[in-house]
C-alpha positions as CSV (number, residue, x, y, z in Angstrom):
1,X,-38.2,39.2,-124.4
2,X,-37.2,36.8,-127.0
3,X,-34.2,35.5,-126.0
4,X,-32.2,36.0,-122.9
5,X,-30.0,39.1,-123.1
6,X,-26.8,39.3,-123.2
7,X,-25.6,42.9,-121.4
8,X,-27.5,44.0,-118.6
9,X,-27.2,47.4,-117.5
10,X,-27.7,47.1,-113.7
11,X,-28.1,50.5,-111.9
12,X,-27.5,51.3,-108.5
13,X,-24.7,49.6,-106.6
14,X,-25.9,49.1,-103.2
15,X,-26.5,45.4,-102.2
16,X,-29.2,44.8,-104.4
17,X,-28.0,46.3,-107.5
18,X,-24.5,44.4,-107.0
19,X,-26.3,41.0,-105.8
20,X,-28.9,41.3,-109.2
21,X,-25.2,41.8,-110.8
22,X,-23.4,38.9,-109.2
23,X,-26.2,36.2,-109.9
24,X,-26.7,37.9,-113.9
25,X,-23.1,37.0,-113.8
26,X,-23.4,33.3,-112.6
27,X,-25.7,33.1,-115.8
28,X,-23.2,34.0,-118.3
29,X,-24.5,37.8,-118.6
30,X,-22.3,40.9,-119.0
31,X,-22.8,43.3,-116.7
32,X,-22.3,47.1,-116.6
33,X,-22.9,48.8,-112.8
34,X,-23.6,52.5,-113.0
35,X,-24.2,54.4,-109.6
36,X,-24.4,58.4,-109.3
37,X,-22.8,58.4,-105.8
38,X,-20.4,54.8,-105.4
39,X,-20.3,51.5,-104.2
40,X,-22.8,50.9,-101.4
41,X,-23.1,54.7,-100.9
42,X,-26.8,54.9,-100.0
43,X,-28.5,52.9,-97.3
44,X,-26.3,50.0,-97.8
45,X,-22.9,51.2,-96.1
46,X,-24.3,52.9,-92.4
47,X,-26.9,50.2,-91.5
48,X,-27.4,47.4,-88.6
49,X,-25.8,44.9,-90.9
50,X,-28.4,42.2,-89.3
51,X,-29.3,39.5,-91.8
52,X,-32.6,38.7,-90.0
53,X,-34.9,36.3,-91.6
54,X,-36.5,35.5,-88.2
55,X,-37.8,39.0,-87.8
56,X,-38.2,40.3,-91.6
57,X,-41.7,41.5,-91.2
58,X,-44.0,44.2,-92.8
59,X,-43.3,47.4,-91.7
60,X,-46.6,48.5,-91.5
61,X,-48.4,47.1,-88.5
62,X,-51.4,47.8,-86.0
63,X,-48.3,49.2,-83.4
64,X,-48.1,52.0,-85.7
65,X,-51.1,53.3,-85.3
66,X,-51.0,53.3,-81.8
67,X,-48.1,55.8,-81.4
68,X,-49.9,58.4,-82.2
69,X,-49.7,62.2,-83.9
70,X,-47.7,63.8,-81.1
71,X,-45.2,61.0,-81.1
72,X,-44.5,60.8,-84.2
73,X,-43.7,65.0,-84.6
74,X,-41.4,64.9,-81.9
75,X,-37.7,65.2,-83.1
76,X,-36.4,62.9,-80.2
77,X,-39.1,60.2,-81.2
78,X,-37.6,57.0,-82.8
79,X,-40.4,57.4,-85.8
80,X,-40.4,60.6,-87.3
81,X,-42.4,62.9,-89.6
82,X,-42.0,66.5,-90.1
83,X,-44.8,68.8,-89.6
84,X,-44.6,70.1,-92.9
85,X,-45.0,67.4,-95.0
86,X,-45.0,67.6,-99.0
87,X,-48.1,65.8,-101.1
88,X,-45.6,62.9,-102.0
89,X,-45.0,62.2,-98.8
90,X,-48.6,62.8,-96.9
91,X,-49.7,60.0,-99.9
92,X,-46.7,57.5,-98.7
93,X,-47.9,58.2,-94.8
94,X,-52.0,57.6,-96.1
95,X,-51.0,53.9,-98.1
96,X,-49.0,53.1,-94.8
97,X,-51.6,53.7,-92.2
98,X,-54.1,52.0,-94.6
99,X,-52.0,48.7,-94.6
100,X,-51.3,49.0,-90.4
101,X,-53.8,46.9,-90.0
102,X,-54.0,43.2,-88.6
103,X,-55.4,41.8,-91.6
104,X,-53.2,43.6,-94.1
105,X,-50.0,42.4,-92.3
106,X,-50.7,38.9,-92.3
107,X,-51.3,39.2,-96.2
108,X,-48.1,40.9,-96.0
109,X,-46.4,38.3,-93.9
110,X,-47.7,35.6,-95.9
111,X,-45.5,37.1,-99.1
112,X,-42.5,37.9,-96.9
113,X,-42.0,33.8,-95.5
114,X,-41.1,31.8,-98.8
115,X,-38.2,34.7,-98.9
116,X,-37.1,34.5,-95.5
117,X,-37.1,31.0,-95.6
118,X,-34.4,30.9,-98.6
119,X,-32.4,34.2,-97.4
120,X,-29.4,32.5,-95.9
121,X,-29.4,30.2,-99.0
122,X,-28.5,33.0,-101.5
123,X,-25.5,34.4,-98.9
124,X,-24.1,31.3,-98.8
125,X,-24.0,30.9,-102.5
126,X,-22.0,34.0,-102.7
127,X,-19.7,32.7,-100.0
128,X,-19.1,29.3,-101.8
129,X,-18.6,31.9,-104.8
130,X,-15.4,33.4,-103.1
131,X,-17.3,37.0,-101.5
132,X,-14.4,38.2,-99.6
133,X,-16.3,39.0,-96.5
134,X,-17.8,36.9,-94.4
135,X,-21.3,36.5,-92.5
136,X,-21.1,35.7,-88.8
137,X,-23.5,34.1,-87.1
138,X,-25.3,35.7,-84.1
139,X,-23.6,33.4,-80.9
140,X,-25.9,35.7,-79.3
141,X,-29.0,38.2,-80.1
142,X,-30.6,39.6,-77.6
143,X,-33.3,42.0,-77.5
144,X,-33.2,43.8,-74.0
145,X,-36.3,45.8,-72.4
146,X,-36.6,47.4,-68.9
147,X,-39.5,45.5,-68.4
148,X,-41.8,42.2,-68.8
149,X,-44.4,44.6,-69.9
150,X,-42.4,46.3,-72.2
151,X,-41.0,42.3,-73.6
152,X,-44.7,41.5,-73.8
153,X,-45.0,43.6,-77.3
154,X,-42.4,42.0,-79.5
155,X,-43.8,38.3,-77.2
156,X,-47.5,39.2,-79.0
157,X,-45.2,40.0,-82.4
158,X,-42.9,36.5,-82.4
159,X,-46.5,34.6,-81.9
160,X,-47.9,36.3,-85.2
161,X,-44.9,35.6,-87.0
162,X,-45.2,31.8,-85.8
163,X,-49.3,31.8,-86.3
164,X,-48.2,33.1,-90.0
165,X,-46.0,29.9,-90.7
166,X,-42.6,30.8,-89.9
167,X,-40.5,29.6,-87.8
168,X,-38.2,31.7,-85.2
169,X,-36.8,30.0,-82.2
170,X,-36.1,32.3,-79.0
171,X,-35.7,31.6,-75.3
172,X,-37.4,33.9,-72.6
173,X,-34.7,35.3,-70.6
174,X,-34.5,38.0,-67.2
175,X,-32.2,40.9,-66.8
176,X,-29.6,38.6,-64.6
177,X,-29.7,35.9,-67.5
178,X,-29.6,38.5,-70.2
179,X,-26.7,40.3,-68.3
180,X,-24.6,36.9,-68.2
181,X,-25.0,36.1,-71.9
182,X,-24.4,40.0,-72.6
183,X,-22.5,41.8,-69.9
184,X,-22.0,44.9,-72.1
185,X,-26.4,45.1,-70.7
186,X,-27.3,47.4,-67.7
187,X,-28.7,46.8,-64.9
188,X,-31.5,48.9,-66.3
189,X,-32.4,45.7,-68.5
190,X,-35.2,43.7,-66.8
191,X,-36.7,41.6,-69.2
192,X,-35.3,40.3,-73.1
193,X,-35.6,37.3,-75.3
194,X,-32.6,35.3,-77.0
195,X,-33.4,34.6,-80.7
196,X,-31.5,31.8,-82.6
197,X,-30.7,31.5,-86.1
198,X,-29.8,35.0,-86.8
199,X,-26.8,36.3,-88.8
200,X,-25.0,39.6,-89.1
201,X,-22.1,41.2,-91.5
202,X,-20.8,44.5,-91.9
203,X,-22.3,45.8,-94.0
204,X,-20.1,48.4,-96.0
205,X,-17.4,45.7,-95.9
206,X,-19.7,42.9,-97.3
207,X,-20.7,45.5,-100.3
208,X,-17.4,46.0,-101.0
209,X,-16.5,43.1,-101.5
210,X,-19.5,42.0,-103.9
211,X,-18.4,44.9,-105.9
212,X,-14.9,43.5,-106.0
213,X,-15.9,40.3,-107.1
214,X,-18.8,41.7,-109.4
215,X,-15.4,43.7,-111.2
216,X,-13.1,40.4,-110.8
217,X,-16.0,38.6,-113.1
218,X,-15.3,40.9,-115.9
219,X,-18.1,43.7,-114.9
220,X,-17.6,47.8,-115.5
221,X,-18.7,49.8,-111.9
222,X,-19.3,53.1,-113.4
223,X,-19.6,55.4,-110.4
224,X,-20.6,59.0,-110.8
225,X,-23.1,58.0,-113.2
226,X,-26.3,59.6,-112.7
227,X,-28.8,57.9,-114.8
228,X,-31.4,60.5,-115.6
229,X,-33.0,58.8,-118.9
230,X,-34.0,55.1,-119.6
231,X,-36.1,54.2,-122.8
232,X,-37.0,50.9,-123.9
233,X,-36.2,51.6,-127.9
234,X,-37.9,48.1,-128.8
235,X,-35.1,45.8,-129.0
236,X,-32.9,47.5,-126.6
237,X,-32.7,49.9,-123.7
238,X,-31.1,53.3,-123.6
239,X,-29.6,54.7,-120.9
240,X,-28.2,58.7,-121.0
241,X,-26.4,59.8,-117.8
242,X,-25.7,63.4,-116.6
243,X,-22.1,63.9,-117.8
244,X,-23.3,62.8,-121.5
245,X,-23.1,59.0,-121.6
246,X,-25.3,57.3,-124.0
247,X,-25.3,53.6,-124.1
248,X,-27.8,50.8,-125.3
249,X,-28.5,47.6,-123.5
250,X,-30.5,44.4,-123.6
251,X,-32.1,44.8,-120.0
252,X,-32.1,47.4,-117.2
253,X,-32.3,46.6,-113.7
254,X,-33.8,49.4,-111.3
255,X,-32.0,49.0,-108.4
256,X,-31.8,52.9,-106.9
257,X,-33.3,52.6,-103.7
258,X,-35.0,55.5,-102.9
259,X,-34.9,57.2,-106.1
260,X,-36.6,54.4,-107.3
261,X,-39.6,55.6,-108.5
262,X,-38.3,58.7,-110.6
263,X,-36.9,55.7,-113.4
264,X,-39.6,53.2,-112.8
265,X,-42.7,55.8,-113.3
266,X,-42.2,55.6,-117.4
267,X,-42.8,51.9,-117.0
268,X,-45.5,51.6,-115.2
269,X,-44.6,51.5,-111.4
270,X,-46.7,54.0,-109.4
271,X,-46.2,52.9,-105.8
272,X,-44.3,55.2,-103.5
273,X,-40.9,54.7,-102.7
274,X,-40.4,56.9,-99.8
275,X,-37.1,57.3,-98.1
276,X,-36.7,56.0,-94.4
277,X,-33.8,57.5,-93.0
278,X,-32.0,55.6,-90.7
279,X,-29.1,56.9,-88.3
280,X,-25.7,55.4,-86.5
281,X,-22.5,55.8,-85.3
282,X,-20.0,54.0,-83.6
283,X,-18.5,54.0,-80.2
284,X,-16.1,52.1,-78.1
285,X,-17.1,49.6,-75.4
286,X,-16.0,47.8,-72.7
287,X,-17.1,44.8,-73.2
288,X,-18.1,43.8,-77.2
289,X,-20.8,41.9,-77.8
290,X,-20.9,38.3,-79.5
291,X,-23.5,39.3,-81.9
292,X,-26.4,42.1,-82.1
293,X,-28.4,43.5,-79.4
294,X,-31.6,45.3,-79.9
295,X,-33.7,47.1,-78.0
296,X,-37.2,47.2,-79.5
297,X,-39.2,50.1,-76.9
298,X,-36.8,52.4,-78.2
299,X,-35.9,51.2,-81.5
300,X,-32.1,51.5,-81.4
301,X,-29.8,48.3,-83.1
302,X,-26.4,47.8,-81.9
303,X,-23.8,45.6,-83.7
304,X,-20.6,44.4,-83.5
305,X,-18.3,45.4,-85.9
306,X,-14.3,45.1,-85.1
307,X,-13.3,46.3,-81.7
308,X,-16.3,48.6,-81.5
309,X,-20.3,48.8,-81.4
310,X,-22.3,50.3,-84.2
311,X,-25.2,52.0,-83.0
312,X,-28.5,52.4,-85.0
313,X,-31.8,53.5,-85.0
314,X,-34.6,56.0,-86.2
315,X,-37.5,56.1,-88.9
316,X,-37.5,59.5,-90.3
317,X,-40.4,60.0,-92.9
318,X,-38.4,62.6,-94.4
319,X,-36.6,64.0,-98.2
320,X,-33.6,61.5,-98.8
321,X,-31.1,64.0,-99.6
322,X,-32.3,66.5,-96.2
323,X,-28.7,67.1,-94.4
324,X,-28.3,64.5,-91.2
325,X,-30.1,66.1,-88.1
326,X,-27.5,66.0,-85.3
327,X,-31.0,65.7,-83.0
328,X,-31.4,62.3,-84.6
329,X,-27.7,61.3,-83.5
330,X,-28.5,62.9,-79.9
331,X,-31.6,61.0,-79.6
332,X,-29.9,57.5,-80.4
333,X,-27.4,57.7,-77.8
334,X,-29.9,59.2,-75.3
335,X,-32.2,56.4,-75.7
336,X,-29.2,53.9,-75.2
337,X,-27.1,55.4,-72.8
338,X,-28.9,53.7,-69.5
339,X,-29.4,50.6,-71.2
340,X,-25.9,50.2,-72.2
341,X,-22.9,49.5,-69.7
342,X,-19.0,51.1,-70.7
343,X,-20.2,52.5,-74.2
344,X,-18.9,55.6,-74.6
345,X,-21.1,57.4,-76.5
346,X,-20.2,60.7,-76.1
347,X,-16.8,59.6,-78.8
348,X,-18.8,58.7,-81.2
349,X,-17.0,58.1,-84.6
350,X,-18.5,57.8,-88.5
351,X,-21.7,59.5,-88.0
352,X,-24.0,58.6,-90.7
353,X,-27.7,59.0,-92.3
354,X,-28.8,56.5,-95.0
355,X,-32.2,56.5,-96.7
356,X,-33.9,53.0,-96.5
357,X,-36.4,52.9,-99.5
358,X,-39.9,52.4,-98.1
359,X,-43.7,51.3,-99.5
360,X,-46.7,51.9,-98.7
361,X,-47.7,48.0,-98.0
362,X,-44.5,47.1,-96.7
363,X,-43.3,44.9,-99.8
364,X,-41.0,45.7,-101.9
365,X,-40.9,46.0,-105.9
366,X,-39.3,43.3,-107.9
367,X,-40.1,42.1,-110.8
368,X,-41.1,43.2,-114.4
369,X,-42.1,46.9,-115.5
370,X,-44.5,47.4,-118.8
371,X,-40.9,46.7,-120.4
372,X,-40.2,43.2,-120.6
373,X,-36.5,44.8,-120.8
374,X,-36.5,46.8,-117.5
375,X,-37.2,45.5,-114.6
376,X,-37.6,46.7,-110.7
377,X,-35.5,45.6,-107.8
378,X,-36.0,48.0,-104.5
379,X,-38.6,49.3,-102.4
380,X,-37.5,46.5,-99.4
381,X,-37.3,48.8,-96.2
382,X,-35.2,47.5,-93.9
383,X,-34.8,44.7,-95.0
384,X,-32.3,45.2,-98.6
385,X,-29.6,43.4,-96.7
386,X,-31.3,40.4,-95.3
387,X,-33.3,39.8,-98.6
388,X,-31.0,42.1,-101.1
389,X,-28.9,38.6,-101.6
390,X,-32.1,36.4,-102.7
391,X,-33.6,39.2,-104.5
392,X,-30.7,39.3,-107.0
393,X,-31.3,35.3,-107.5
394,X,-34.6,35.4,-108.2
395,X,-34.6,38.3,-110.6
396,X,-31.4,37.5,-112.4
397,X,-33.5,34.2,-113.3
398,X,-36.3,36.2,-114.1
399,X,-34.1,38.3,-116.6
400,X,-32.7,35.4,-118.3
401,X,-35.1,32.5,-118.1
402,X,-38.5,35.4,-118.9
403,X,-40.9,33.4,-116.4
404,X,-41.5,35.2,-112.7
405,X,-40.3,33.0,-109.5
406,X,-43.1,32.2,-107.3
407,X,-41.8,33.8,-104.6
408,X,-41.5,37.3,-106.4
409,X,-45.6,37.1,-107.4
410,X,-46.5,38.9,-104.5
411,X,-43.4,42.0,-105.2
412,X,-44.9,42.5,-108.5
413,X,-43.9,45.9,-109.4
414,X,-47.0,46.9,-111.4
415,X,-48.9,45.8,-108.4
């Protein structure tokens, strides 16, 4: 690109999309937002909300290969496949179990810890930039197990992260001391850890916001805007949505989530980006917790949001648009119902299904397509709220400064 544009067309207004916006902004750019659905209507608005950096990891690892076929088919199991499986998908599950591999995911981790390390850094930039939601730091995280064995797996996990370079401090606690920190634990807790460090936000709230202060800075949202052609016409980009809109730009930001790859493909980006689905609700509790609890055996995320407990889990390998499976909601609140004390989670309220956008090596796409005037931000797993902030820093000064930040070698979309 020969000089640094001056309207970006940025599409996809989940956290990333509005965070490569926000930062565009801070460099003098104009900005047009176009999303088919809304603001933060996709996996940003339903999640955990945990911003993370301790525990940002590669999602594929060696534990996945030891759950096993039968696990993985079963519709109450916290990872989840369908038996019929379509090509796209049996390719996605093929590129994953190659990369579940020891070797692989320290590779993996080694591209994750220069981001994780700077995380926080682009958050509180948008705080001192007046983002009208705030992050909260975790007074307490816990992550709560029946058992020492059961503690001993994400024990072996914290060592790789510290054997990989990055640092995560975390006491060893036992039921009674977990239970006094967190009294909203049951007495079916035995065993958890106390990480330090860690952040949270709510996360539809938080997206909100951006987007309000994305618009305050002189930015068009266009929602209902369903991008289904981008062309790099030379000296600028075209962009034709479904109700007839035709507009030309300087740049285009990818920043669709799941649908990812049906834009990027033209340009060069043939990775998989497979949808994730995640699950949650929320209930009332007796007792709300200072900050997020996790229970790792059965994968289920709880957070604190208001006067009531959000309640997440699930990896479902499956279409992104498929209707929510009410035996995905059933098997949430199952697995946390002994492990939980005065949730009621038979009242459960704002039952939702998002689609996390997943790759096959666990790293997501940022960077540069064959266009030097469109460029890829997505692909992060669960990770788009912890990292989505940083991710917009680093490619907003890729788009107008044209060199590639160290730290986004390794998320190389053409990869």
């Amino acid at each position: 690109m020969e000089s640094a544009p001056q309207h970006v067309a940025v599409i996809g207004a989940g956290m990333v999309g509005l965070a490569t916006a926000w930062f565009l902004q801070e460099r003098g750019v104009q900005v047009t937002v176009l999303d088919r659905t809304g603001v933060a209507a996709g996996a940003s608005w339903g999640n955990a909300g945990w911003l993370t950096p301790g525990i940002t990891t590669p999602l594929p690892e060696p534990a996945v290969l030891r759950y096993g076929l039968r696990a993985v088919l079963s519709p109450s199991s916290p990872v989840y496949v369908p038996p019929r499986a379509d090509a796209r998908l049996l390719r996605f599950l093929l590129g994953f179990t190659r990369h579940s591999t020891a070797s692989k995911w320290r590779t993996a981790m080694q591209a994750y810890i220069p981001m994780n390390r700077r995380a926080f850094e682009a958050f509180d930039a948008l705080a001192a930039g007046g983002i009208a939601s705030m992050t909260h730091e975790a007074k307490s995280f816990i992550a709560a197990y029946r058992t020492e064995a059961e503690r001993s797996v994400l024990l072996d996990e914290l060592g790789h992260i510290h054997a990989a370079g990055q640092e995560i401090e975390f006491d060893v606690l036992s039921g009674a001391e977990a239970r006094e920190v967190e009294p909203s634990l049951s007495d079916g807790i035995g065993a958890a850890i106390r990480l330090y460090g860690q952040r949270f936000i709510n996360p539809g709230e938080y997206v909100h916001a951006l987007a309000d202060a994305v618009r305050a800075r002189g930015a068009s949202i266009v929602t209902g805007a369903d991008v289904v052609d981008v062309r790099d016409e030379g000296a600028r980009v075209r962009v034709v949505t479904s109700a007839g809109a035709d507009d030309r730009y300087d740049a285009v930001v990818l920043a669709t989530g799941t649908w990812l790859g049906e834009l990027a493909r033209r340009f060069g980006v043939r990775t998989v980006v497979q949808a994730g689905r995640g699950y949650s609700f929320s209930v009332a509790i007796e007792h709300v917790p200072s900050g997020p609890v996790y229970f790792p055996a059965q994968r289920v995320a709880c957070t604190p949001l208001g006067d009531r407990l959000r309640v997440a889990g699930m990896m479902e390998f499956r279409r992104a648009d498929a209707p929510l499976d009410r035996r995905r909601i059933m098997a949430i609140a199952d697995a946390a119902r002994p492990l939980l004390r005065g949730a009621d989670l038979d009242a459960r309220v704002d039952e939702w299904v998002g689609a996390r956008p997943c790759t096959p090596d666990g790293l997501p796409l940022i960077g540069r397509t064959a266009s030097p005037r469109v460029f890829a931000a997505g692909g992060h797993g669960m990770w788009g709220i912890t990292l989505g902030p940083l991710t917009g820093k680093l490619l907003a000064e890729q788009i107008t400064g044209g060199g590639q930040p160290e730290e986004l070698t390794p998320f190389d979309p053409l990869r």
